[in-house]
C-alpha positions as semicolon CSV with decimal commas, in nm:
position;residue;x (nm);y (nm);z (nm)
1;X;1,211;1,631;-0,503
2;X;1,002;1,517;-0,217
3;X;0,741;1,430;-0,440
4;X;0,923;1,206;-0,673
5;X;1,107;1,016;-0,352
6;X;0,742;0,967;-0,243
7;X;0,634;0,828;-0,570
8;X;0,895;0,601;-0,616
9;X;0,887;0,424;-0,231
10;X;0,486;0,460;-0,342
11;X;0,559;0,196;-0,649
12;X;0,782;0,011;-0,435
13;X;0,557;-0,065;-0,199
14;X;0,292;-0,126;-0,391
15;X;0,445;-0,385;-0,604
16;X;0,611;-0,542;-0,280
17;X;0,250;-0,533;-0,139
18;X;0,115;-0,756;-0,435
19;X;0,438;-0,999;-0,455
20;X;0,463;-1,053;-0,097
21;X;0,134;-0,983;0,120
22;X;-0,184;-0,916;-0,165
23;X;-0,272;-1,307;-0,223
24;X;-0,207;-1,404;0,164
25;X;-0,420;-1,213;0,295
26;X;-0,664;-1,235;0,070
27;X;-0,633;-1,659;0,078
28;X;-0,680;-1,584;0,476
29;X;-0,960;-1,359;0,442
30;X;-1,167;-1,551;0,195
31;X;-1,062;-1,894;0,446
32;X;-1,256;-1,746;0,718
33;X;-1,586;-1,669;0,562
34;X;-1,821;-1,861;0,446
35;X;-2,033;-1,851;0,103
36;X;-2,348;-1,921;-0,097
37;X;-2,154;-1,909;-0,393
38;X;-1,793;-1,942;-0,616
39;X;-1,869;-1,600;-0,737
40;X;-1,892;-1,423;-0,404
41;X;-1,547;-1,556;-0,247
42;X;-1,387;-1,464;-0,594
43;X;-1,482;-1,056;-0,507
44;X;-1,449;-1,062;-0,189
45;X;-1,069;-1,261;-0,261
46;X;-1,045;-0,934;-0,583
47;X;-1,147;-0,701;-0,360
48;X;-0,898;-0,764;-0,042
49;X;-0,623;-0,854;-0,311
50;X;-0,659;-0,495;-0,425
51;X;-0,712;-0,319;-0,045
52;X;-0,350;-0,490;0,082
53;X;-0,185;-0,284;-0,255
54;X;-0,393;0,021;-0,220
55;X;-0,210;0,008;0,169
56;X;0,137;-0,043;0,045
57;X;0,115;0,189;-0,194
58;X;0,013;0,424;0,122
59;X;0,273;0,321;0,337
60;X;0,526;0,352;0,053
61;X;0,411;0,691;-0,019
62;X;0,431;0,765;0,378
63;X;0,796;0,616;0,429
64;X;0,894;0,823;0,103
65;X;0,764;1,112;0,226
66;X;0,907;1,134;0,514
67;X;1,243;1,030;0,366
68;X;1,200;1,263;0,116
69;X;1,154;1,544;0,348
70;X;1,479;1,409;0,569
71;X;1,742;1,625;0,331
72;X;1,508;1,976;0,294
73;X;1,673;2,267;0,492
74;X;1,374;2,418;0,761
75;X;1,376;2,783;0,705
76;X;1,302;2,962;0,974
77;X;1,097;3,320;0,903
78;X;1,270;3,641;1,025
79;X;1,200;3,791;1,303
């Protein structure tokens, strides 16, 4: 069950990632550099778009899996 919790906070994050923070911070990023041409800001602005979802879909995996592992029972081995 831990799994799916993960998977789910995973998505969640993820999508919250690209609604909220992916074109920000890849505006800001791409704002701060400078180019020789259109077609280097546009994969540098795909590529960072793509980085802030890959780390909410990390951090949504990371808060799921440690609520996900909240409920479990720790079994302790016999002595």
């Amino acid at each position: 069950m831990r799994y799916v919790v993960a998977i789910v906070f995973a998505l969640i994050g993820a999508a919250l990632a690209a609604v909220f923070l992916g074109s920000s911070v890849a505006d800001w990023v791409v704002a701060h550099q400078s180019f020789d041409s259109s077609d280097d800001a546009e994969n540098l602005h795909m590529l960072t778009f793509v980085a802030s979802i890959v780390v909410g879909l990390l951090v949504g995996w990371l808060v799921g899996w440690v609520i996900g592992g909240a409920g479990g029972s720790s079994k302790t081995p016999a002595a």
